[in-house]
C-alpha positions as a Markdown table, in Angstrom:
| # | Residue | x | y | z |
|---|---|---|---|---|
| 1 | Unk | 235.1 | -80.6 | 178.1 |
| 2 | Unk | 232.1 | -82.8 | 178.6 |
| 3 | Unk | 229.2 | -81.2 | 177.9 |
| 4 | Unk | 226.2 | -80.7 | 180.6 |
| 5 | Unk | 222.9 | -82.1 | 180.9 |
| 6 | Unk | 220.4 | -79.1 | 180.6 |
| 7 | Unk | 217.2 | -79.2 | 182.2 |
| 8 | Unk | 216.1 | -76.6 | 180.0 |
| 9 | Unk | 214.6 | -77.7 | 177.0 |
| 10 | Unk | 215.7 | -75.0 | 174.6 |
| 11 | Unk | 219.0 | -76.4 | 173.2 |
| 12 | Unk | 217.6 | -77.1 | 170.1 |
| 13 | Unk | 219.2 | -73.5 | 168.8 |
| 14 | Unk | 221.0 | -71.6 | 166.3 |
| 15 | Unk | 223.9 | -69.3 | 167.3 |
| 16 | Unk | 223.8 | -66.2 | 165.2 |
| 17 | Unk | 225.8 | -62.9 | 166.4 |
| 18 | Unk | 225.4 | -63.3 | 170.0 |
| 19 | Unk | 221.6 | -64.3 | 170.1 |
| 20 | Unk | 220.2 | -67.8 | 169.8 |
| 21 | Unk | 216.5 | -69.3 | 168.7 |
| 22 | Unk | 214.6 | -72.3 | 169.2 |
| 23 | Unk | 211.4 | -72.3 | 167.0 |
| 24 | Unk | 210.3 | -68.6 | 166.6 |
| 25 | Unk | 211.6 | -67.3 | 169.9 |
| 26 | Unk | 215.1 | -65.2 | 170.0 |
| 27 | Unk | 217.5 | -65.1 | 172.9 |
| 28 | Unk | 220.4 | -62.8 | 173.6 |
| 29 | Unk | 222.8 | -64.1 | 175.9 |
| 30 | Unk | 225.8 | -62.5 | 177.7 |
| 31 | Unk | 229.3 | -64.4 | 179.4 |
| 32 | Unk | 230.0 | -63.7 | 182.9 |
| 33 | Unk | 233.5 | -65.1 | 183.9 |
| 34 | Unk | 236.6 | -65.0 | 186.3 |
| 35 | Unk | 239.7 | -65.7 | 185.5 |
| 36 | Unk | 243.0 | -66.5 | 187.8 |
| 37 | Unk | 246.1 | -64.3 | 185.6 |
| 38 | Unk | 248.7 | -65.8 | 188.1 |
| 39 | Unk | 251.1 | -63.2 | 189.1 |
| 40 | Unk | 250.2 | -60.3 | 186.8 |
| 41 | Unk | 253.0 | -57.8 | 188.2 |
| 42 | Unk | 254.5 | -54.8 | 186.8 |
| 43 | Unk | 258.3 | -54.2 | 186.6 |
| 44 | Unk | 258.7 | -51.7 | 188.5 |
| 45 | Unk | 259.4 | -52.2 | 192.6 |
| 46 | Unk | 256.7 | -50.7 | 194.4 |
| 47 | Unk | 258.1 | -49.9 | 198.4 |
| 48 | Unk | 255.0 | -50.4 | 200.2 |
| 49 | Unk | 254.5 | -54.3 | 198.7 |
| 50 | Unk | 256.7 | -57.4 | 198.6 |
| 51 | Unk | 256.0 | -57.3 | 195.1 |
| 52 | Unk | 260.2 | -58.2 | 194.6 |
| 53 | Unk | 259.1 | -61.9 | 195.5 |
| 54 | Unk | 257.2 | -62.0 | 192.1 |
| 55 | Unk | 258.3 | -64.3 | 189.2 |
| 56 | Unk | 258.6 | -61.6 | 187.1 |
| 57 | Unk | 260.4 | -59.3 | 189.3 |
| 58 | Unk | 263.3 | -62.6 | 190.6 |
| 59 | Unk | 264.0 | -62.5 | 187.2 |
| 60 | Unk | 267.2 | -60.5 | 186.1 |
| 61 | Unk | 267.1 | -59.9 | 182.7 |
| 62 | Unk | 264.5 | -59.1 | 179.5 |
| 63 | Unk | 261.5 | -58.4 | 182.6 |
| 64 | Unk | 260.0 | -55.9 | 180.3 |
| 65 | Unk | 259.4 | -58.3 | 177.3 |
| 66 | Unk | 258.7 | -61.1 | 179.7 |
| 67 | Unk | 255.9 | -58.6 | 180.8 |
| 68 | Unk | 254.9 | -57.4 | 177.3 |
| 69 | Unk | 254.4 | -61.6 | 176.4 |
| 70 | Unk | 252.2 | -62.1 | 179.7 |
| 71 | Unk | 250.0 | -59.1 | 178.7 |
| 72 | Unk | 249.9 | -60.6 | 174.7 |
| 73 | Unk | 249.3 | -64.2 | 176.9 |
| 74 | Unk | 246.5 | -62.9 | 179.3 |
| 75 | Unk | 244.6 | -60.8 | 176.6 |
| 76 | Unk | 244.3 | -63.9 | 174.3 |
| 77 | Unk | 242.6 | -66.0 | 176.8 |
| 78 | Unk | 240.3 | -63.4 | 177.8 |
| 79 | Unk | 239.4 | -62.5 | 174.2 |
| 80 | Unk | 238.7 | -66.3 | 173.8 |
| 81 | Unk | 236.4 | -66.8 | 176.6 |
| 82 | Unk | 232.8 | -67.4 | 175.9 |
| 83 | Unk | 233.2 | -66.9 | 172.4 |
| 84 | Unk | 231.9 | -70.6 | 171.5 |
| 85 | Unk | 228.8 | -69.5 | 172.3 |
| 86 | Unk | 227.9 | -65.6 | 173.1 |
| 87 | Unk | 230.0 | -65.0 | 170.0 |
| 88 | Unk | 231.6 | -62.0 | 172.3 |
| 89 | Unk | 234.3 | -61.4 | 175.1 |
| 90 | Unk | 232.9 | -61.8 | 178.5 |
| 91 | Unk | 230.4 | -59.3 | 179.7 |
| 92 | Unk | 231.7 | -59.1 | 183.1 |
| 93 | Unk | 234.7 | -60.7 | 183.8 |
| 94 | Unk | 236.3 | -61.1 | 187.3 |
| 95 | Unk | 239.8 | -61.7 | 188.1 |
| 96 | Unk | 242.5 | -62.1 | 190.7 |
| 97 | Unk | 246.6 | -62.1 | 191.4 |
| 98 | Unk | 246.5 | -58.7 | 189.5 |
| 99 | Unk | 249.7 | -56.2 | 191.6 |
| 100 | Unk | 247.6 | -52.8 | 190.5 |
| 101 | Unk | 244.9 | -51.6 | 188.3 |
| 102 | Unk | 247.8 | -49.9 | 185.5 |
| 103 | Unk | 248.5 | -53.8 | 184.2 |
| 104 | Unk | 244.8 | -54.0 | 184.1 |
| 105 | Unk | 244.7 | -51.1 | 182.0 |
| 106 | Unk | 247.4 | -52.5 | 180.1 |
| 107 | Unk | 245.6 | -55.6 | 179.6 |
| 108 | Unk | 242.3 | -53.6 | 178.7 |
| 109 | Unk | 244.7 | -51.9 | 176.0 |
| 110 | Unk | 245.8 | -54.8 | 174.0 |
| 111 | Unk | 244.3 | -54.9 | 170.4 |
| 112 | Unk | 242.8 | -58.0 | 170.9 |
| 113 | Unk | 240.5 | -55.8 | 173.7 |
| 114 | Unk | 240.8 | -52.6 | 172.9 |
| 115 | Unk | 237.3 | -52.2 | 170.6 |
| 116 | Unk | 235.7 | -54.0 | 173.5 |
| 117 | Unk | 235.9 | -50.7 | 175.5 |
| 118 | Unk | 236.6 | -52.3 | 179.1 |
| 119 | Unk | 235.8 | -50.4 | 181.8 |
| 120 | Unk | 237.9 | -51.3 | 185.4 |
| 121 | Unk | 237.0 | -51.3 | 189.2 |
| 122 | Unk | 239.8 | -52.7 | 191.3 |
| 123 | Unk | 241.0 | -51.5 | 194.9 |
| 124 | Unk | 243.8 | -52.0 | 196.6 |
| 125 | Unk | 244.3 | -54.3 | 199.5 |
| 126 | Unk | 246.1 | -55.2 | 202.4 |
| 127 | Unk | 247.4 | -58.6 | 200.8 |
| 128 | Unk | 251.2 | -59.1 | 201.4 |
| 129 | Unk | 252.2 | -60.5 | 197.9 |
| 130 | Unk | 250.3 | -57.1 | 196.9 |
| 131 | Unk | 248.1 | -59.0 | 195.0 |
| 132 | Unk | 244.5 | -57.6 | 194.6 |
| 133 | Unk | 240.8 | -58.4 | 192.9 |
| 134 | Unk | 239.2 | -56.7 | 190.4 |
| 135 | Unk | 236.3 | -56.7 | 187.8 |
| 136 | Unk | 236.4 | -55.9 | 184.3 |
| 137 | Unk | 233.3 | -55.0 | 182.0 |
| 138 | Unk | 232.2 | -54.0 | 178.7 |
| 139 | Unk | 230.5 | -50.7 | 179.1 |
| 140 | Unk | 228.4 | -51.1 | 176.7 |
| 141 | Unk | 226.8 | -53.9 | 178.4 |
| 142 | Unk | 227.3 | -53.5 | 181.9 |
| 143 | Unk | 226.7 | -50.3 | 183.7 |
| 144 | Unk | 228.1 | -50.3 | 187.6 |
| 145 | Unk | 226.0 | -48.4 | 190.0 |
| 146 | Unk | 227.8 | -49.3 | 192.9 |
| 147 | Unk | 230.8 | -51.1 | 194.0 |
| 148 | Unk | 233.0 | -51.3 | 197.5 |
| 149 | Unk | 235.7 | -53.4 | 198.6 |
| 150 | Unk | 235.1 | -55.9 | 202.3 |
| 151 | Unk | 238.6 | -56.2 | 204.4 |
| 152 | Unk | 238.4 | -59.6 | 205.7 |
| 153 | Unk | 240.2 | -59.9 | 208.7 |
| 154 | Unk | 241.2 | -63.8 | 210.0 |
| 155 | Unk | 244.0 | -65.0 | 212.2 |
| 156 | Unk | 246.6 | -67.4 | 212.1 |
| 157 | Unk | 245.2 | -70.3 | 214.3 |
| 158 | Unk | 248.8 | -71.1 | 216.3 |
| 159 | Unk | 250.3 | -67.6 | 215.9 |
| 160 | Unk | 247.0 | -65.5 | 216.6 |
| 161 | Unk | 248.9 | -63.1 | 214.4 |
| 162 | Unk | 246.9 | -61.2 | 211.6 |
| 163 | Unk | 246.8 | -62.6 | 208.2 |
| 164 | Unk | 246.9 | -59.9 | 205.5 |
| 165 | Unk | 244.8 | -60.9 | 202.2 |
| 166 | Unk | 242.6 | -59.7 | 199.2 |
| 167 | Unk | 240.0 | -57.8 | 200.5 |
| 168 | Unk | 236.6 | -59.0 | 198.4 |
| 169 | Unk | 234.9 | -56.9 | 195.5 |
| 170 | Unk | 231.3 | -55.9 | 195.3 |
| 171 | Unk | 229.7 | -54.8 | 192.1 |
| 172 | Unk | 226.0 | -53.7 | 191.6 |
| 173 | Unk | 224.9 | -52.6 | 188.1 |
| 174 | Unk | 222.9 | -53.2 | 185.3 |
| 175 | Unk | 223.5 | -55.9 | 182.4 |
| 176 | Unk | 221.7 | -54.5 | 180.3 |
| 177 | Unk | 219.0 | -53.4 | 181.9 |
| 178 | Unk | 218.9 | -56.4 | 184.2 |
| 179 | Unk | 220.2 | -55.4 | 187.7 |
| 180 | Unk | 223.1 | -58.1 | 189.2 |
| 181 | Unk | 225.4 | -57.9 | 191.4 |
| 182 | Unk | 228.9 | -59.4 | 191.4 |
| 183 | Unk | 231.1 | -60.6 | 194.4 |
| 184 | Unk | 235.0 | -61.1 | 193.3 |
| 185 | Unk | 237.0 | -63.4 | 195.8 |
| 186 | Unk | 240.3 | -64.9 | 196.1 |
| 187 | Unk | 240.2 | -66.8 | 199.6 |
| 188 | Unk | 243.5 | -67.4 | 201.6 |
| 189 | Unk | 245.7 | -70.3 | 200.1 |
| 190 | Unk | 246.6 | -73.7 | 201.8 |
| 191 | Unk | 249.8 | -72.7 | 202.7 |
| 192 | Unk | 250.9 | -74.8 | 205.4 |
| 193 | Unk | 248.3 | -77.5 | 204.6 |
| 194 | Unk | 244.8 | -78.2 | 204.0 |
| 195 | Unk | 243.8 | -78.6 | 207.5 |
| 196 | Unk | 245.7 | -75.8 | 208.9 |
| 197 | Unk | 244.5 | -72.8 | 206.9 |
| 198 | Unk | 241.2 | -74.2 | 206.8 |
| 199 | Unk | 239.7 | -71.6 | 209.0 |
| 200 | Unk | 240.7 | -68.7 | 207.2 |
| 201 | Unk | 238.6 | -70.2 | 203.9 |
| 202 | Unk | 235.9 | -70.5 | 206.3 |
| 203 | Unk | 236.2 | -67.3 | 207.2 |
| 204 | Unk | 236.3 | -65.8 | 204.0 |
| 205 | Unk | 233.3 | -68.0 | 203.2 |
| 206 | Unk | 231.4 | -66.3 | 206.2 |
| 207 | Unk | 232.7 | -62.7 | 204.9 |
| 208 | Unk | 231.2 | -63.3 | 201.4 |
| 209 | Unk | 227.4 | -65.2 | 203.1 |
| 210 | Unk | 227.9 | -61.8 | 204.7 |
| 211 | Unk | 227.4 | -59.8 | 201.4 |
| 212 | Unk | 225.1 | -62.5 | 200.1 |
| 213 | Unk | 222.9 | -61.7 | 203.1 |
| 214 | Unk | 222.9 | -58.1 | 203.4 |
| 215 | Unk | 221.9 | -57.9 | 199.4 |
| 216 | Unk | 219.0 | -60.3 | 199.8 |
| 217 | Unk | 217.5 | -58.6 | 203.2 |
| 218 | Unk | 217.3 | -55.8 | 200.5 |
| 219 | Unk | 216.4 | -57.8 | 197.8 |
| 220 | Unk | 215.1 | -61.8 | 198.3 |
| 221 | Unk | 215.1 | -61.6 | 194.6 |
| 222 | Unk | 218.5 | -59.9 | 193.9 |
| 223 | Unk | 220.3 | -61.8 | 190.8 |
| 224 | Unk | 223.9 | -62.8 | 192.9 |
| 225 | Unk | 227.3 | -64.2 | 191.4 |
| 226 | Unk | 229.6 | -64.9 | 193.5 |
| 227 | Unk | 232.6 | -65.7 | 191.6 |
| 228 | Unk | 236.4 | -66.6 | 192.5 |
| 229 | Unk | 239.7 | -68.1 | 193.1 |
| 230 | Unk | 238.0 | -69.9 | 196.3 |
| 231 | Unk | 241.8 | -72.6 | 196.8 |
| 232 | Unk | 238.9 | -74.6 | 198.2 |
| 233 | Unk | 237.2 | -77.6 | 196.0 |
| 234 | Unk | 232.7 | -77.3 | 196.0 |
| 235 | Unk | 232.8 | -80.2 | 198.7 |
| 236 | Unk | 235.1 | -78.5 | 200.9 |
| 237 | Unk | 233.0 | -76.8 | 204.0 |
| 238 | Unk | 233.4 | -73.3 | 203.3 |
| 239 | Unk | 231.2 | -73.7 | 200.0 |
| 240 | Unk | 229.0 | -76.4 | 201.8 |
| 241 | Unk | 228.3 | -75.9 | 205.0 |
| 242 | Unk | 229.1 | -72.2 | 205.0 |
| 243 | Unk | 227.5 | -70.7 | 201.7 |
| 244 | Unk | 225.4 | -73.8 | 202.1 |
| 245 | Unk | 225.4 | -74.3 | 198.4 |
| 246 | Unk | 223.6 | -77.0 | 196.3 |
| 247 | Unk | 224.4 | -79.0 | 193.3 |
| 248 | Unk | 220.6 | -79.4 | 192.4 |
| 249 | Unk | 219.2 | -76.5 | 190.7 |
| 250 | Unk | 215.6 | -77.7 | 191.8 |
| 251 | Unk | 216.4 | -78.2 | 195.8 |
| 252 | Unk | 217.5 | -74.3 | 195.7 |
| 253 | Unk | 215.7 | -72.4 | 198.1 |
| 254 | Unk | 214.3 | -68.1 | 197.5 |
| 255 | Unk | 217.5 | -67.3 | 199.6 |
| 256 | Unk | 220.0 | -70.1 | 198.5 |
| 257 | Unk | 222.8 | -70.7 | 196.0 |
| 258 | Unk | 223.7 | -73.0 | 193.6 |
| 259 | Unk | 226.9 | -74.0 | 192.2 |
| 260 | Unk | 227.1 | -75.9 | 188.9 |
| 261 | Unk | 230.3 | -76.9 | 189.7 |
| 262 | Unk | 230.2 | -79.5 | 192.7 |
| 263 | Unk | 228.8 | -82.2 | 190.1 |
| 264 | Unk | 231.7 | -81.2 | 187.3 |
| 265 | Unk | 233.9 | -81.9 | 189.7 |
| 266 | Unk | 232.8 | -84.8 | 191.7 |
| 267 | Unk | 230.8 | -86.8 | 188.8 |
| 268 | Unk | 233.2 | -85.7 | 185.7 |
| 269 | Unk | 236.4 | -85.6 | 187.3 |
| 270 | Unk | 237.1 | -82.0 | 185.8 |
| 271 | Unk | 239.2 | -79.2 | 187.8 |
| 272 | Unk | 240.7 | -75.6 | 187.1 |
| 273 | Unk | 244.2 | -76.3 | 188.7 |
| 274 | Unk | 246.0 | -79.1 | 189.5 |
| 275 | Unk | 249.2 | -80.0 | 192.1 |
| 276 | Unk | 250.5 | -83.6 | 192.6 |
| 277 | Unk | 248.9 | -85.7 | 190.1 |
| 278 | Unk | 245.5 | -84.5 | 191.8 |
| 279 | Unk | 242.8 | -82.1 | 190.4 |
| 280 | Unk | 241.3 | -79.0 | 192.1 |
| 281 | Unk | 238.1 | -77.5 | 191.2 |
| 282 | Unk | 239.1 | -73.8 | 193.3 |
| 283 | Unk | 237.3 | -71.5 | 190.5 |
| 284 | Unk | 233.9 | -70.9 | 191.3 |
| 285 | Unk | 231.1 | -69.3 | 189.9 |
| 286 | Unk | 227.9 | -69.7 | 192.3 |
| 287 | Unk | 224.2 | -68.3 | 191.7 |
| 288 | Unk | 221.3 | -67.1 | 193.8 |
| 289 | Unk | 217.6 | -68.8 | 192.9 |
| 290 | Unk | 216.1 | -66.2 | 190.7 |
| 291 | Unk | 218.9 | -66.9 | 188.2 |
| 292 | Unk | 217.3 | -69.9 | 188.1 |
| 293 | Unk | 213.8 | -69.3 | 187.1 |
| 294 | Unk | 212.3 | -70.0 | 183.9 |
| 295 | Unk | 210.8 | -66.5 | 183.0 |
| 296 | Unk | 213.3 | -65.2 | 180.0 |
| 297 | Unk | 211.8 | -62.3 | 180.6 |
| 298 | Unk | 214.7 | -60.8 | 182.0 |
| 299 | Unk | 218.7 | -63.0 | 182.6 |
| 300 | Unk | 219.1 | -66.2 | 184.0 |
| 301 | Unk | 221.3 | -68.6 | 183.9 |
| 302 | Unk | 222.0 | -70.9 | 180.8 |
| 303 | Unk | 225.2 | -73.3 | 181.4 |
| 304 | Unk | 228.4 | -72.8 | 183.2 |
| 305 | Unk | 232.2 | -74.2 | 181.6 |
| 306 | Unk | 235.2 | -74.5 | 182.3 |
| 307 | Unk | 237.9 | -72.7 | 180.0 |
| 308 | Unk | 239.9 | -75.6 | 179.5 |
| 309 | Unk | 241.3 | -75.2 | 175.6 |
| 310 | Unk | 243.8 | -77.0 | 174.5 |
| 311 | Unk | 245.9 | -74.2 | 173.8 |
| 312 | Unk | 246.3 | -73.7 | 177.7 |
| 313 | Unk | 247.3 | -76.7 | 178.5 |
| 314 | Unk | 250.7 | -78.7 | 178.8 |
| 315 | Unk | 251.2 | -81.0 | 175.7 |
| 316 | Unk | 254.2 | -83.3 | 176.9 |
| 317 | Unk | 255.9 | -84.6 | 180.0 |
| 318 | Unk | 255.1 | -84.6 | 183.4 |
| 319 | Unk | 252.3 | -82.2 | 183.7 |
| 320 | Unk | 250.9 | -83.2 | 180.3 |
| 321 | Unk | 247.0 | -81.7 | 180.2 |
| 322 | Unk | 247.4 | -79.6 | 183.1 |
| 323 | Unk | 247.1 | -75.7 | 182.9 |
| 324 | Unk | 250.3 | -74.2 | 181.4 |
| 325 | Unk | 251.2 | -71.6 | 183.8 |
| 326 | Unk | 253.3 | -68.8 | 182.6 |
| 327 | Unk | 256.2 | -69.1 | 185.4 |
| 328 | Unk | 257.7 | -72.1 | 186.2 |
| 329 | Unk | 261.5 | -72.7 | 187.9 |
| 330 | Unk | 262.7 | -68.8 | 187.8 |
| 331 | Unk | 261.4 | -68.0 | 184.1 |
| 332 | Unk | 258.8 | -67.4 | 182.5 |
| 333 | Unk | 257.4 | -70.4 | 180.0 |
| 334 | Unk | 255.4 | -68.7 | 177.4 |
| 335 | Unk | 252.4 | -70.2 | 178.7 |
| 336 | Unk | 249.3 | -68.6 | 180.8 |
| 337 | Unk | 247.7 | -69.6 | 184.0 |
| 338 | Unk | 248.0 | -72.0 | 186.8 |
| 339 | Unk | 244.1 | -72.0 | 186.6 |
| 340 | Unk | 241.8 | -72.5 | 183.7 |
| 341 | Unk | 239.1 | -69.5 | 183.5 |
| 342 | Unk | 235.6 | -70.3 | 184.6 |
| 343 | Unk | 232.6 | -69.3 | 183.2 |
| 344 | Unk | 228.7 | -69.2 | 183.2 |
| 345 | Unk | 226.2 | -67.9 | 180.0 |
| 346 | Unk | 222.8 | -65.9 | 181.0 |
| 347 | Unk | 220.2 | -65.9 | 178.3 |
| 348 | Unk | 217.1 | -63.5 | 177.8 |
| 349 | Unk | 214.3 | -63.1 | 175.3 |
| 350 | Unk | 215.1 | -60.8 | 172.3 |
| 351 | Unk | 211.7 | -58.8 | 171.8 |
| 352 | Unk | 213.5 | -56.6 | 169.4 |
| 353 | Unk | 212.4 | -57.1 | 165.9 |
C-alpha cells in the first residue's frame, strides 16, 4: 500500500513493543479496526434464519472442516492486523457477516487469539441472511461501559415493503483510560443496483448521524469511530452529504467527521473489495474532530490503512490482486474475505518511566 502523507511531524520514530519515540518523547499507540469475515456461519441450521442459503451450509459434504479452515482463515488475518506497527492485535476490532456470537467465540478461541483474552458484544438482528455486527476487544485495553444495538427500519422504494437488515452497534468505554465510543455498521447492499437501493444507504447513513448526534449533544468533544461495511464508496452521498464527512483533516469542524479514506480512494486508486474489473472503497473508518487535535495528552488519531497483504489476495487469473474470498462457485477456496480489513492507529504520550 502506498504510504500517507502525515501532517504530523513525528514520523521520525522508533517502534519498540507497542510504543514509539521521536527525540525524548514516548508514545503508546493502540489499532482500532473492522473487518468484513464474509459469511462466517455455523453448521448447524438454525429455524428462525435463512441461514441454509449460506456457502457453507449449500455445501454437502466436509462443512465441519470447511468451518474449522474459515475459523484457522479469519483468526490469522485478525492476529495480523496492525501488527506492522502497534506490534499487537487490534485493540478494538469491529466486524460484520458474523450468523451468531458462538463462531465469535470460536474465533476468539483460536491459539493465534486466545492469550489476547477477547472480550465480545454482538446482538442479534432482524437481518434475513441472519447475519449480524459485532465488536471485539482486548480487555485488557478496552473496558465497555455501555453498549446498545439501533434497528434501522427502511423500505423498499417500489414494494413499500419492509427491508430487514443489521441493526447498528454502539460501544462506549474506555481505551485505556481514554473514553471513545464505537459505532459498528453494515449498510444495506446494492442489490438490484446502485441507484435503486440507494435510499436505504441513505437511510442507514441518517440512522448512524443519528448516534453521531445524540453522543455529541452530550459530549461536543466525545472521541467517535464510526466504522463499517458501508457497500457505499466515501464519494457516494450517504458518507457526503449525509455524515457530511471531509477529506481534509484541517476543514473539520468541533461537530464534524473526517474520513481518511475519500483521498485513498479517489487520489491512489486503492479499494477494500472489488466486482467487475472495478474497485470499491465500502470499509470505512470515520473520526470526530477531537481525534484530530494535537494534544497527545490523551488518543488521537495517527494514520489509517488498508489491510491489503499479499497473502489475501488472488495471485493468478482473472481476479489476480483482488481480495481472495473464502467461497467462490459452491466451495469454499481456502482463501479469506471478499473485503480487505481496514484500520486506523491512535497514539498517546507514554509518561510512564
Amino acid at each position: 500500500m502506498k504510504s500517507i502523507k502525515l501532517t504530523l511531524f513525528i514520523l521520525s520514530l522508533l517502534i519498540v513493543q507497542g510504543s514509539f519515540s521521536q527525540e525524548k518523547k514516548r508514545y503508546k499507540i493502540h489499532t482500532i479496526g473492522f473487518y468484513n469475515l464474509e459469511n462466517l456461519f455455523d453448521t448447524i441450521n438454525d429455524p428462525l434464519k435463512f441461514d441454509e442459503a449460506s456457502p457453507i451450509m449449500e455445501m454437502k459434504i466436509d462443512i465441519k472442516e470447511v468451518y474449522k479452515k474459515k475459523i484457522n482463515s479469519m483468526a490469522r488475518v485478525v492476529a495480523d492486523i496492525g501488527t506492522d506497527m502497534a506490534k499487537n492485535t487490534p485493540a478494538v476490532l469491529g466486524v460484520c457477516e458474523v450468523e451468531n456470537r458462538q463462531v465469535l467465540v470460536d474465533l476468539v478461541n483460536h491459539p493465534l487469539l486466545l492469550a489476547k483474552d477477547y472480550g465480545i458484544i454482538h446482538y442479534e438482528s432482524p437481518d434475513r441472511r441472519g447475519i449480524d455486527v459485532a465488536l471485539l476487544y482486548q480487555k485488557a485495553l478496552f473496558r465497555p461501559t455501555s453498549h446498545s444495538t439501533h434497528e434501522l427500519k427502511i423500505y423498499d422504494d417500489q414494494t413499500r415493503k419492509r427491508v430487514f437488515t443489521r441493526d447498528q452497534l454502539l460501544v462506549s468505554g474506555q481505551l485505556d483510560g481514554d473514553p471513545i465510543h464505537v459505532i459498528v455498521n453494515h449498510w444495506p447492499s446494492r442489490s438490484g443496483g446502485e441507484a435503486r437501493s440507494r435510499s436505504k444507504r441513505v437511510g442507514a447513513a441518517k440512522l448512524s448521524k443519528q448516534l453521531i448526534d445524540s453522543l455529541q449533544a452530550e459530549d461536543p468533544y466525545a472521541k467517535i469511530f464510526t466504522m463499517g461495511d458501508l457497500n457505499d464508496d466515501p464519494t457516494n452521498d450517504s458518507v457526503k452529504e449525509v455524515l457530511q464527512a471531509e477529506n481534509d483533516r484541517d476543514k473539520v469542524k468541533l461537530k464534524g467527521i473526517y474520513n481518511p479514506y475519500e483521498n485513498m480512494f479517489k487520489k491512489e486508486g486503492l479499494g477494500t473489495t472489488a466486482w467487475r474489473d472495478a474497485w470499491s472503497l465500502f470499509d470505512q473508518i470515520l473520526i470526530t474532530k477531537p481525534l484530530l487535535e494535537k494534544d497527545y495528552s490523551s488518543y488521537r488519531f495517527f494514520r489509517a490503512g488498508i489491510h491489503n497483504k499479499t497473502y489475501l489476495t488472488n495471485k493468478r487469473g482473472r481476479w489476480k490482486g483482488y481480495p481472495k474470498r473464502s467461497f467462490s462457485d459452491g466451495g469454499f477456496t481456502g482463501g479469506f474475505s471478499d473485503h480487505f480489513p481496514v484500520y486506523v492507529y491512535v497514539i498517546k504520550e507514554d509518561t510512564s518511566k
